[in-house]
Backbone as a chain_set.jsonl record, in Angstrom:
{"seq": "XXXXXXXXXXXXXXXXXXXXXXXXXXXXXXXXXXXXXXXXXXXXXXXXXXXXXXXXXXXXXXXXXXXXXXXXXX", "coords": {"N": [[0.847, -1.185, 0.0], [0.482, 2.343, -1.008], [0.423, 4.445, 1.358], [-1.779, 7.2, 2.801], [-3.96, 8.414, 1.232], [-5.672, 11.269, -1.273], [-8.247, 11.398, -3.657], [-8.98, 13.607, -5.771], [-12.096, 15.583, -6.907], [-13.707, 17.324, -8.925], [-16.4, 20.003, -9.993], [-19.053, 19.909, -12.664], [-18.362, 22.117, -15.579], [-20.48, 24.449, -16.863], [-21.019, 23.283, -19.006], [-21.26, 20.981, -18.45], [-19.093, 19.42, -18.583], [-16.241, 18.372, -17.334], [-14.524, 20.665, -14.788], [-11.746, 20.296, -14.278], [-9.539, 18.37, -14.412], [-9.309, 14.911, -12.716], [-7.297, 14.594, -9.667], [-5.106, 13.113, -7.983], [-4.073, 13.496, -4.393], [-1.168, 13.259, -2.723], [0.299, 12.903, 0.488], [3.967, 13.455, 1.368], [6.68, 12.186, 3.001], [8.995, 14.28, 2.176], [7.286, 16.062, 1.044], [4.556, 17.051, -1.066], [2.721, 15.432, -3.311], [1.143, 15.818, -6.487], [-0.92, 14.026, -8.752], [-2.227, 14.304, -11.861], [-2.385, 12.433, -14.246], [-4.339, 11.062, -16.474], [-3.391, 8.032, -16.598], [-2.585, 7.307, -14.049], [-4.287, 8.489, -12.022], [-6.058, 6.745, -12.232], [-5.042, 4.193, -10.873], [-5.129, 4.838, -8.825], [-7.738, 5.127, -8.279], [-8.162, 2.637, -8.839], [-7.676, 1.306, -6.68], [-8.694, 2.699, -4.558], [-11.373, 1.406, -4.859], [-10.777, -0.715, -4.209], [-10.036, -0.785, -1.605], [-12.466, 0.202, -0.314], [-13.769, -2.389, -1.365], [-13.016, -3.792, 0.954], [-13.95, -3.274, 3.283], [-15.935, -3.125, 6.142], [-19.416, -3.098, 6.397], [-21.875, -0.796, 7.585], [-23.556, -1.535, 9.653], [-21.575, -3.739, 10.74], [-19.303, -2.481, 11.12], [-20.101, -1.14, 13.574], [-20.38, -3.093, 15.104], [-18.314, -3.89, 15.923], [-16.68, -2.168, 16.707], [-18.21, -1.502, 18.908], [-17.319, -4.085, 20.506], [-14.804, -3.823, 20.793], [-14.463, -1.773, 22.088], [-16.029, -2.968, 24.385], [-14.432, -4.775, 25.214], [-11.864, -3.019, 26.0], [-12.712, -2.073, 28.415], [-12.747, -3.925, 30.113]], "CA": [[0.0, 0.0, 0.0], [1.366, 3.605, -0.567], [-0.135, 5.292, 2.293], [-3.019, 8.075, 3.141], [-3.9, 9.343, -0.816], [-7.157, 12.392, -1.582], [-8.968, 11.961, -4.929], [-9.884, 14.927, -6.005], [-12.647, 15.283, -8.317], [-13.817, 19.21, -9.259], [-17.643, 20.177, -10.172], [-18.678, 19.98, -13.792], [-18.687, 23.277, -15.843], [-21.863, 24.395, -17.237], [-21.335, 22.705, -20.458], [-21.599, 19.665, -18.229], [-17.911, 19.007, -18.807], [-14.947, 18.668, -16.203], [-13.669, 21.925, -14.874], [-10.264, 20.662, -14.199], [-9.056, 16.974, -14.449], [-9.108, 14.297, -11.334], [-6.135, 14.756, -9.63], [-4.987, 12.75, -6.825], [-2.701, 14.238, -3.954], [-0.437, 12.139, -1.566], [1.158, 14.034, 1.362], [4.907, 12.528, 1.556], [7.748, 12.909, 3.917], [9.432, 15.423, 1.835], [6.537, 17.385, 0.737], [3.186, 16.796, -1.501], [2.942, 14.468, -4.942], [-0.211, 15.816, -7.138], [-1.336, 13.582, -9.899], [-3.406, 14.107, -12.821], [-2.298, 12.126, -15.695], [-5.364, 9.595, -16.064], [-3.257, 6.329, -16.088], [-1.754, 7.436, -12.743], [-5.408, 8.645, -11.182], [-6.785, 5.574, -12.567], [-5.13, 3.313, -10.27], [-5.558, 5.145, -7.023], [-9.205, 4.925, -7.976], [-8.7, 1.149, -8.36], [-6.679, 1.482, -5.102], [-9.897, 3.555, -3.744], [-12.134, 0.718, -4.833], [-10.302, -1.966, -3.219], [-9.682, -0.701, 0.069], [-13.891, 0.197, -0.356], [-14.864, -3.523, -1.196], [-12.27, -4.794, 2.033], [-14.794, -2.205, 4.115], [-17.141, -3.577, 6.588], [-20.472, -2.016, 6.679], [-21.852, 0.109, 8.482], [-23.865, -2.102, 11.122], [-20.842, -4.449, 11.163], [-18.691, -1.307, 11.973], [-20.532, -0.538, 14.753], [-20.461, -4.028, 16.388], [-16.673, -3.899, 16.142], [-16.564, -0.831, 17.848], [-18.934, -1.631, 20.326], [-16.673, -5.32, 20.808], [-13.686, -3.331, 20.732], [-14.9, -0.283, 23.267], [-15.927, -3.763, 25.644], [-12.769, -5.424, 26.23], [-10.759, -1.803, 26.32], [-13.706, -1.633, 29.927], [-12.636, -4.984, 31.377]], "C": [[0.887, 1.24, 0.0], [0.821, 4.329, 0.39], [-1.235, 5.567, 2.001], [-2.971, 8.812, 1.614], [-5.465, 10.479, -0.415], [-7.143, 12.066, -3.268], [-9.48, 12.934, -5.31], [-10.377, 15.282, -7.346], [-13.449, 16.959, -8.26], [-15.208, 19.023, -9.935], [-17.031, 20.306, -11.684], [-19.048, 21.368, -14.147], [-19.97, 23.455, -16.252], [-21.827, 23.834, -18.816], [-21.16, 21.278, -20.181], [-20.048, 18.682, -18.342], [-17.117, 18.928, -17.397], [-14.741, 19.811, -15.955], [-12.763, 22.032, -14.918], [-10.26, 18.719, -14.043], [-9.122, 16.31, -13.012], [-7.762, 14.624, -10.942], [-6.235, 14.066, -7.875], [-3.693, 13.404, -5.654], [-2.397, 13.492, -2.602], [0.593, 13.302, -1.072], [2.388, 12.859, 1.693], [6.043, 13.173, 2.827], [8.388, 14.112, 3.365], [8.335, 16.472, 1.015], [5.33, 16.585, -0.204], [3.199, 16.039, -2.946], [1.384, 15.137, -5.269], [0.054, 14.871, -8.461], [-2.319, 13.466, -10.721], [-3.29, 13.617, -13.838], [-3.202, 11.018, -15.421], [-4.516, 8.325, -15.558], [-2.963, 6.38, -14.216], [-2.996, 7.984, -11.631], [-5.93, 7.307, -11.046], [-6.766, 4.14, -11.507], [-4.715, 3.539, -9.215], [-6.999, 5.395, -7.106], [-9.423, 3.329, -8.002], [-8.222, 0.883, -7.258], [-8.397, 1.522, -4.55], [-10.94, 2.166, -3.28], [-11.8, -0.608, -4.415], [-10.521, -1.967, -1.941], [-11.81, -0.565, 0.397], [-14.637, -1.379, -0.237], [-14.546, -4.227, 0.181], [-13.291, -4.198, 3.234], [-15.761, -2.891, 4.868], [-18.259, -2.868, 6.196], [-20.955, -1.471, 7.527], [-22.476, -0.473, 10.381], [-22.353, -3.481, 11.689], [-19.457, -4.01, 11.445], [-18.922, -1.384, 13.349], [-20.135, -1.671, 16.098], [-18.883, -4.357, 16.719], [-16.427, -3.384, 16.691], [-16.65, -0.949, 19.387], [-17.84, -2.634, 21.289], [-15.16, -4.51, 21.087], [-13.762, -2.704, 22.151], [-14.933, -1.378, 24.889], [-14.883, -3.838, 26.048], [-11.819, -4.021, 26.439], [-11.668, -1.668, 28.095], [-13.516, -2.644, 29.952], [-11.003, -5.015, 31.957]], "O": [[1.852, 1.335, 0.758], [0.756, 5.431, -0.156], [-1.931, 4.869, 1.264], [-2.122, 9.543, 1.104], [-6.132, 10.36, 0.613], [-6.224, 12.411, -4.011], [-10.685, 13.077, -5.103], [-9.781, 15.345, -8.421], [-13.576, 17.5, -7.161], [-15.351, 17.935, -10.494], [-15.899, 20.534, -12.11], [-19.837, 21.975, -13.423], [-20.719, 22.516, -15.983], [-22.712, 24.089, -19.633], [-20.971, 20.428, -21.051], [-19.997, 17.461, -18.194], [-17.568, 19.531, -16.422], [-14.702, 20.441, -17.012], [-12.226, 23.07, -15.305], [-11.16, 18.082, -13.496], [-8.997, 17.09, -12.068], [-6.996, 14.951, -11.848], [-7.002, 14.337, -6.952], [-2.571, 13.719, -6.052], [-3.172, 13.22, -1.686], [1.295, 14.131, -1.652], [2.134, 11.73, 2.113], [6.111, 14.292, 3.335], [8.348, 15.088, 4.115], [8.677, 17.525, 0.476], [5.239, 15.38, 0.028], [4.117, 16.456, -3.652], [0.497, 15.008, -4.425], [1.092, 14.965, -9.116], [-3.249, 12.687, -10.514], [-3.991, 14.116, -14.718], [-3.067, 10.203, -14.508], [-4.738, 7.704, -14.518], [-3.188, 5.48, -13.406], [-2.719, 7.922, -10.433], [-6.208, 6.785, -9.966], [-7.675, 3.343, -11.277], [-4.026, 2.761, -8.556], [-7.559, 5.854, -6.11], [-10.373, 2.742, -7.482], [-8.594, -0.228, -6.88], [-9.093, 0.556, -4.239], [-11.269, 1.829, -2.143], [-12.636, -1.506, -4.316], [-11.042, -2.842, -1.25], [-12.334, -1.248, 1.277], [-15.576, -1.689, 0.496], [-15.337, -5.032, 0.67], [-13.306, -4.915, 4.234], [-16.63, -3.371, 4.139], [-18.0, -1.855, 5.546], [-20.362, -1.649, 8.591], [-22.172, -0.16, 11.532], [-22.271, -3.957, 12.821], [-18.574, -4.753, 11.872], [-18.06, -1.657, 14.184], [-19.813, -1.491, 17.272], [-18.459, -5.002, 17.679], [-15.737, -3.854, 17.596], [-15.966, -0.75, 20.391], [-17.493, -2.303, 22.423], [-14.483, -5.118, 21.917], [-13.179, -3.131, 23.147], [-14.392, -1.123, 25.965], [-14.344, -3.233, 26.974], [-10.909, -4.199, 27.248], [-11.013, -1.071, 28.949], [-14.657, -3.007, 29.667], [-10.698, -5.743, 32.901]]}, "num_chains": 1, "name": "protein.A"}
């Protein structure tokens, strides 16, 4: 995994178009990486959608939490 990434996706113009390309931005030890060349967005959105399908949901969040929150109170 490369770390903590931001997709960043920009409203469309009024001709329904992009206003400005995706561009993803990774904060690094020596300072900030932006990327907007598609191939290189492309697969920190299949990144995105990985780490998304590995995702519990939301009630099977909660009971983790909850299971978690117990044993930290015994």
């Amino acid at each position: 995994m490369s770390g903590p990434f931001v997709i960043l996706r920009f409203p469309a113009g009024g001709d329904g178009q992009d206003s400005e390309p995706a561009t993803v931005y990774k904060d690094g030890f020596t300072g900030a990486l932006y990327l907007d060349k598609p191939q290189g967005v492309e697969r920190y959105t299949q990144a995105f959608g990985s780490i998304q399908d590995a995702c519990l949901d939301e009630d099977a969040s909660r009971s983790l939490i909850q299971q978690a929150a117990e044993e930290l109170r015994k």
